[in-house]
C-alpha positions in Angstrom: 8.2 -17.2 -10.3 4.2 -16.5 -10.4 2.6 -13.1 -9.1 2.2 -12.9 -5.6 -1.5 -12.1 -6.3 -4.2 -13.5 -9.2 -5.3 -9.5 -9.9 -2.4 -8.2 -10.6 -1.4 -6.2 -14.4 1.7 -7.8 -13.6 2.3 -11.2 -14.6 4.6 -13.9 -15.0 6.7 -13.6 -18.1 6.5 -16.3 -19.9 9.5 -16.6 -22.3 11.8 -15.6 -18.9 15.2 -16.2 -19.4 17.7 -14.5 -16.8 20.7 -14.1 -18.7 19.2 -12.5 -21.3 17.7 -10.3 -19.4 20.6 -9.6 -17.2 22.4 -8.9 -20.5 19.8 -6.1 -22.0 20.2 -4.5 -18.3 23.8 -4.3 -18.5 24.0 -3.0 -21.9 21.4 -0.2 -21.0 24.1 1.0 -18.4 27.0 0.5 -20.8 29.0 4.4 -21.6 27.8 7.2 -21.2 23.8 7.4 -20.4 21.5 4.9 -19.5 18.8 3.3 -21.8 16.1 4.0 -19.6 13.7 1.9 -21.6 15.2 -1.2 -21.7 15.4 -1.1 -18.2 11.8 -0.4 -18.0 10.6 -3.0 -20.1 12.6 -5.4 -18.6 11.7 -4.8 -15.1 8.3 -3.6 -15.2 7.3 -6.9 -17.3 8.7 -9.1 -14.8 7.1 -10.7 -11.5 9.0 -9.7 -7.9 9.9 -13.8 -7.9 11.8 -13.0 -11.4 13.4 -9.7 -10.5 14.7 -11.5 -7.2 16.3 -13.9 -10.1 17.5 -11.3 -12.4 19.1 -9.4 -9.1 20.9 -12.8 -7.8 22.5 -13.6 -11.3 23.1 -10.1 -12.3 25.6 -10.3 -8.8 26.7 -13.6 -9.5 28.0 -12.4 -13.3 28.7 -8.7 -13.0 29.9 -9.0 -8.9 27.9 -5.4 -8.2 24.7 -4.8 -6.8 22.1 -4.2 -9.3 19.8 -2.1 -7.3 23.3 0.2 -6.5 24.1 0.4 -9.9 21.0 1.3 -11.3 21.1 4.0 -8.6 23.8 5.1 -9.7 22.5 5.4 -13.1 18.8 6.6 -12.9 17.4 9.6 -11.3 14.2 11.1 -9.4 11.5 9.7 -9.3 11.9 6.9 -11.9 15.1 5.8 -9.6 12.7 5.4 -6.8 10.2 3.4 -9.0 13.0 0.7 -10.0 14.8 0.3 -6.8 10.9 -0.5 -5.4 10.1 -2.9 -8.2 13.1 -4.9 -7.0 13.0 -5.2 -3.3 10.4 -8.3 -2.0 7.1 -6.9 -0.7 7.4 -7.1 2.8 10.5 -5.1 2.0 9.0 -2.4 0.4 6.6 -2.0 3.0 9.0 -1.8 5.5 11.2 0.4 3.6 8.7 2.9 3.0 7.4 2.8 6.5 11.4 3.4 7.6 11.3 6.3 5.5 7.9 7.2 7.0 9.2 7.6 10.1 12.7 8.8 9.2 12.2 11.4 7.1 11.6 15.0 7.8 8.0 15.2 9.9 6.4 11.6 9.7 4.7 10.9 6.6 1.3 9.9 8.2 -0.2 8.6 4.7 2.3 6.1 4.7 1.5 4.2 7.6 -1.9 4.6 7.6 -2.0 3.1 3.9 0.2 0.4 4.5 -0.8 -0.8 7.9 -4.6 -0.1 7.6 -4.6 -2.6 4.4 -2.5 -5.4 4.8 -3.5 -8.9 6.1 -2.1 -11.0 9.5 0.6 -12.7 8.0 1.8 -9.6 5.5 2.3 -7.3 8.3 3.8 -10.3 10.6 6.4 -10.4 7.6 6.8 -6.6 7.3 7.8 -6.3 11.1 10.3 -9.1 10.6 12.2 -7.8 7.8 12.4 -4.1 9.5 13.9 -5.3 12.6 16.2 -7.6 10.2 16.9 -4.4 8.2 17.0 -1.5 10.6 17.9 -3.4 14.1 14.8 -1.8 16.0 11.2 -2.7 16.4 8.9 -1.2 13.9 6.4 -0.8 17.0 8.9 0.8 18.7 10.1 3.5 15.8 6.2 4.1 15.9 5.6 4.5 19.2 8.4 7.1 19.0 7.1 9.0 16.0 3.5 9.5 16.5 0.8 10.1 19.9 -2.3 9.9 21.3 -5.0 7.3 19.9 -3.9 7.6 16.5 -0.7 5.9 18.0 -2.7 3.4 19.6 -4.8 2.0 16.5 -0.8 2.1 14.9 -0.1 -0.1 17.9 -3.0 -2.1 17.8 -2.4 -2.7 14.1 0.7 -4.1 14.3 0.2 -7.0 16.2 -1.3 -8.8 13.4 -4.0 -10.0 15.9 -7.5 -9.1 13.9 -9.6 -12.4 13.5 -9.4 -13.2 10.1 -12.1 -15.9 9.9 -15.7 -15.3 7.9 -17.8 -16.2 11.2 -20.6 -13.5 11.9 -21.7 -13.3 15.3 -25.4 -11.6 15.0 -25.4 -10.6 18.8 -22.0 -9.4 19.2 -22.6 -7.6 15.9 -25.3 -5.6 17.1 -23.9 -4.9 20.6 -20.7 -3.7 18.6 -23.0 -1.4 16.4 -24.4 -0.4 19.9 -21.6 0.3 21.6 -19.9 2.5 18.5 -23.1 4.4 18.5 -22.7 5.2 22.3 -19.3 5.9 22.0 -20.0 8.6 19.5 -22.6 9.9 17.8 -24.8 9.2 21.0 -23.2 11.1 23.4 -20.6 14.0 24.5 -17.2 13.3 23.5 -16.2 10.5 21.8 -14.4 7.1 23.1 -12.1 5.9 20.6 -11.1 3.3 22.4 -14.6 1.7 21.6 -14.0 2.3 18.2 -10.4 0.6 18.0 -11.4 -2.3 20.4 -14.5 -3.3 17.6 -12.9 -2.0 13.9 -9.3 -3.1 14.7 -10.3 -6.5 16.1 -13.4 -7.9 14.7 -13.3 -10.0 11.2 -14.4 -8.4 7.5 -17.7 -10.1 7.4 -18.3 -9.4 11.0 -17.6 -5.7 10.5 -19.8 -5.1 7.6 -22.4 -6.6 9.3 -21.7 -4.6 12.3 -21.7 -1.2 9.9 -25.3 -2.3 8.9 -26.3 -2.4 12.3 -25.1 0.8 13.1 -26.9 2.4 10.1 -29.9 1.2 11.5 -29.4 2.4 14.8 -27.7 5.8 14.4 -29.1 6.4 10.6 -25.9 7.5 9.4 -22.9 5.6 7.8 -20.5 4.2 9.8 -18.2 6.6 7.6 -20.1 9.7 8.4 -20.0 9.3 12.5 -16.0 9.1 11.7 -16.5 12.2 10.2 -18.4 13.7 12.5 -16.8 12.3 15.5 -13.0 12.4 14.9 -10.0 14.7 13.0 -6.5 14.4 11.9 -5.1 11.6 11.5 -7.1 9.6 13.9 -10.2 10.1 11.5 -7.7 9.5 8.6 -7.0 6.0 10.3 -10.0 4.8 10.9 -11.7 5.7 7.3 -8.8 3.6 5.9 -9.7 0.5 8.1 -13.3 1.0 7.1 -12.8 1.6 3.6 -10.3 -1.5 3.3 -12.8 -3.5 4.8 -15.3 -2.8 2.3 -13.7 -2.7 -0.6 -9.7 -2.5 -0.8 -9.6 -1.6 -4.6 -12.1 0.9 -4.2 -9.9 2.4 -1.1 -6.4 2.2 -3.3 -8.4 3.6 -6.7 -9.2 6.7 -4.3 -6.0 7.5 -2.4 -4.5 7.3 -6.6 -7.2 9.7 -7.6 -6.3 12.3 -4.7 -2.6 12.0 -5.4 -3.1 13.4 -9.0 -6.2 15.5 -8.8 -5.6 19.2 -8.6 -2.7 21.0 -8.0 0.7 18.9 -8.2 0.7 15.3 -7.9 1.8 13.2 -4.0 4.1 11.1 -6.4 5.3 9.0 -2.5 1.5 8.0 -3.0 1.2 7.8 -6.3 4.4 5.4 -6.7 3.7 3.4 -3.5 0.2 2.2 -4.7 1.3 1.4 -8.6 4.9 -0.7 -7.3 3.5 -2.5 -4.5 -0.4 -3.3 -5.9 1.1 -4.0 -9.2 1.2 -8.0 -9.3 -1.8 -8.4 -6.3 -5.1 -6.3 -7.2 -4.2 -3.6 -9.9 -7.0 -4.7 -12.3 -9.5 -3.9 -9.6 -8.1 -1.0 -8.8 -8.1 0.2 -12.3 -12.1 -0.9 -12.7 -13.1 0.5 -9.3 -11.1 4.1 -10.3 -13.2 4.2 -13.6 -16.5 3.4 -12.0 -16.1 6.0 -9.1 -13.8 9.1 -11.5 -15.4 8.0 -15.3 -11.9 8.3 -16.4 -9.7 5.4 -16.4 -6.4 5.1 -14.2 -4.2 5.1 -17.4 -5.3 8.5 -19.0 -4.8 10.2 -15.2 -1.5 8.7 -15.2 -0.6 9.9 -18.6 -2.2 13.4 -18.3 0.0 13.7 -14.5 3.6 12.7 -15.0 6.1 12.7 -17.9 8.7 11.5 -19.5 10.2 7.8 -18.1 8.6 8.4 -14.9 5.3 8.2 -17.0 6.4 5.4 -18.9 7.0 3.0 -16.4 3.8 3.9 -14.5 2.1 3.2 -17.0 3.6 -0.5 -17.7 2.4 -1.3 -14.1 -0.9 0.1 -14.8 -1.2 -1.3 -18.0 -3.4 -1.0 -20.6 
């Protein structure tokens, strides 16, 4: 029943007892309205591994589908918070790439964050339950959806094939820095396929020693020459993969920030980071967002959303 991660706000309760909880969930959907905070505090405060539970017995006593009938029964954007807390990660992933793709115009933002962040084995999992789920390939509904090289690096991504080993090769690292450099910033045009082959194959440590190098060499960050050098979703792509690689919190704590600041909030962001970080890294998350914004995670949260859409953000961000 433990978190799927050791970072997470998220954690394992400890007096767990299914029926009960089952119970308090049917109650709160007994006559006419719903008690939406019971069902908050009972499924925000639990692990994935223990909502699975609640889920099985809550079929097993009631005979109904407890994800159906809290559909039934909640609305907005809270409805889309619950029914995420109770699907399996590689699930949620998938599900929100499906809707990604399906929906009106692809939701670029999605894939990127998703695909750009997880390890090997979590998108290996990912592309199994979509094609369990949907009956077609997830590389194939992408290679449908999107073009050009920002397709590719999708493409790339989805094999699961980056070396995930800590080796450093020092002259590989600076012929990688060296051939970046000439694939942008050094001459007319850029080659992106140099840019995919090195930040979409080569390990973390390998990377950041490769971003060093091409500081050196070029006297920008590796960041800026994306800048510089690419647009669109391409750029938005390969920032992500950098940013991931140096610091994964740090990347989540922005894409939050820039879902709330200014006008109107990107809640498909905004929930998509708080349901499926919750139990992994949210504690990180939550210290790199104060260090970089000097206001914590919780009082953006509070000051950006209401009612029980609020309140069960902010039992994933806790305290």
């Amino acid at each position: 029943m433990a978190a799927i991660g050791n970072r997470g706000t998220v954690v394992e309760a400890a007096a767990f007892n299914v029926e009960e909880d089952v119970n308090r969930l049917r109650g709160a959907m007994k006559g006419a309205g719903t008690d939406e905070a019971v069902v908050i505090e009972v499924l925000a405060r639990r692990t994935i591994a223990q909502r699975q539970r609640i889920k099985e017995a809550y079929k097993l006593t009631v005979g109904k589908d407890l994800a159906g009938d809290l559909q039934g029964e909640l609305t907005g954007n809270t409805e889309k918070v619950v029914l995420g807390l109770l699907m399996i990660a590689p699930k949620y992933d998938a599900y929100e790439l499906r809707t990604a793709i399906k929906g009106s115009g692809t939701e670029e933002a999605a894939l990127i964050d998703i695909l750009a962040s997880r390890t090997n084995a979590e998108i290996r999992a990912i592309t199994e339950v979509y094609m369990k789920e949907h009956g077609t390939s997830l590389e194939d509904d992408i290679e449908a959806d999107t073009s050009g090289m920002f397709k590719r690096v999708l493409v790339s991504l989805l094999t699961a094939g980056r070396d995930e080993s800590n080796t450093v090769n020092e002259t590989q690292a600076v012929q990688d820095a060296k051939d970046i450099y000439e694939a942008g910033e050094a001459c007319w045009g850029t080659d992106e396929v140099k840019f995919l082959t090195v930040l979409c194959v080569r390990n973390r440590n390998h990377l950041l020693r490769v971003f060093e190098e091409y500081q050196k060499i070029s006297g920008r960050d590796i960041e800026d020459s994306i800048k510089r050098e690419m647009s669109g979703s391409l750029e938005d792509v390969f920032l992500a993969i950098v940013k991931c690689l140096r610091n994964k919190p740090a990347f989540f704590a922005e894409r939050l920030y820039k879902s709330m600041k200014g006008l109107g909030t990107t809640d498909s962001i905004l929930i998509r980071i708080m349901v499926a970080r919750a139990e992994i890294d949210m504690l990180d998350i939550k210290t790199e967002f104060s260090k970089a914004y000097g206001k914590t995670l919780h009082s953006f949260i509070n000051g950006d959303s209401s009612g029980d859409y609020r309140k069960i953000l902010l039992e994933l961000c806790g305290e």
